[in-house]
Every structure is written in structure tokens, then in C-alpha cells.
C-alpha distance (Angstrom), angle and dihedral (degrees) to the residues before:
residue distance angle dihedral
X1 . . .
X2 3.98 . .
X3 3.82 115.9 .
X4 3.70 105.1 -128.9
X5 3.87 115.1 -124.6
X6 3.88 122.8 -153.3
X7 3.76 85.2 -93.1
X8 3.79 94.4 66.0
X9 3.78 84.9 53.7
X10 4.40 98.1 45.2
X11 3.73 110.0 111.0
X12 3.83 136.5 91.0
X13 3.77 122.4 -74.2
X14 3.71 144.7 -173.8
X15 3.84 131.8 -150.5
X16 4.33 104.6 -100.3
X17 3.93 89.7 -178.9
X18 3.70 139.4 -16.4
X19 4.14 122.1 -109.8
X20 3.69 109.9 -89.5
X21 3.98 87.9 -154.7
X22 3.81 127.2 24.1
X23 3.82 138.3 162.4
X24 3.88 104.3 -105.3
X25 4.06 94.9 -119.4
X26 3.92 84.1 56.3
X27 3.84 88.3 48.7
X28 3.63 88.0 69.5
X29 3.80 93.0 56.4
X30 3.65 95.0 53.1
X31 3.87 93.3 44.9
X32 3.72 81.1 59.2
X33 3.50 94.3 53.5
X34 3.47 94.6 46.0
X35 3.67 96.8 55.4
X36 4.04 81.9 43.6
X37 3.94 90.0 56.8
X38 4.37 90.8 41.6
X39 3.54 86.5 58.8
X40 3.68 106.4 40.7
X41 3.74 125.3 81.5
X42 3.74 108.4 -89.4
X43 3.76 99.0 -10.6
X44 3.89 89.8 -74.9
X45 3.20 123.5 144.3
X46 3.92 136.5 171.2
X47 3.53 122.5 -126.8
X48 3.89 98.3 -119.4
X49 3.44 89.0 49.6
X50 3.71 92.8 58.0
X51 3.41 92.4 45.4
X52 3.56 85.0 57.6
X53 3.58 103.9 50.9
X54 4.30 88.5 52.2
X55 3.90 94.1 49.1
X56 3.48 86.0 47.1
X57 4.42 96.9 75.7
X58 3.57 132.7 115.1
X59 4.05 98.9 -142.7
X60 3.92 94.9 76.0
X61 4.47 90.0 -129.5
X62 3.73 124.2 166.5
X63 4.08 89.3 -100.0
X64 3.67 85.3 47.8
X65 4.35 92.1 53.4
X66 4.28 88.2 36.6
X67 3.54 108.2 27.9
X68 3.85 98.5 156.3
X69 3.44 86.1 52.6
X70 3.68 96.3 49.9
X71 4.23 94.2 45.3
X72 4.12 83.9 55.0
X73 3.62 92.2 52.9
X74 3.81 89.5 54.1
X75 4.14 87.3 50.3
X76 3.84 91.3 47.1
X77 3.82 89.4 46.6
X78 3.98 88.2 51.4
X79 3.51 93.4 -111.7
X80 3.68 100.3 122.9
X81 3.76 119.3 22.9
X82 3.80 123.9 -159.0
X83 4.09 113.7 -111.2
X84 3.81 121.2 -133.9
X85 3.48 99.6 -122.7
């Protein structure tokens, strides 16, 4: 099996549900993103962007140090899904 590389993962994305359960520093990443997708036309985002908007905290988390790692776990764990545009 392939190892995906952040290029796999470029694109725009949307928020399909929110996490039901989530470690609290990781709750600050998705608030971010949340307030990301509430101000962006139709809810899309695009991936750098997101990226962006995690690395850019003032608590020093994991998501903060590895946020393109942390924006793919929330599109493996369904929480974003790519658009087709």
C-alpha cells in the first residue's frame, strides 16, 4: 500500500459532521475550523488554508506542531469531506 503524501490530500473541503468525542487540545483546532468554515463562502475551505488556520495557535498542541497531519485525521475520520469542484 502507497503512503499518501500531502498532495493526495490538497483540494477544498467542507465540514460533513462534527466529532462526537475529541481530546480538549484538539477541540481548539476544530473550533478554529469551524469559525474558518462560518466565515467562508459556502463552508469551503482549501486544505492549505486549514492547515494554516491550525498552525496558526498560541497553546503550542500536537495539531498546532503537525497541522497537516491533524486536518487529514479529521478527513479520514469523515469529518471533512473533499468537494467536487
Amino acid at each position: 500500500m502507497k503512503k499518501k503524501s500531502k498532495a493526495d490530500y490538497e483540494g477544498t473541503y467542507f465540514i460533513a459532521k462534527s466529532p462526537s468525542t475529541m481530546k480538549v487540545h484538539n477541540k481548539i483546532s476544530w473550533s478554529k475550523i469551524e469559525t474558518l468554515a462560518s466565515r467562508s463562502i459556502d463552508g469551503i475551505m482549501d486544505f492549505n488554508l486549514l492547515a494554516a488556520v491550525v498552525e496558526d495557535h498560541e497553546h503550542g498542541t500536537m495539531s498546532a506542531k503537525y497541522p497537516y497531519q491533524f486536518i487529514t485525521y479529521c478527513i479520514r475520520s469523515g469529518w471533512l469531506v473533499r468537494t467536487q469542484r
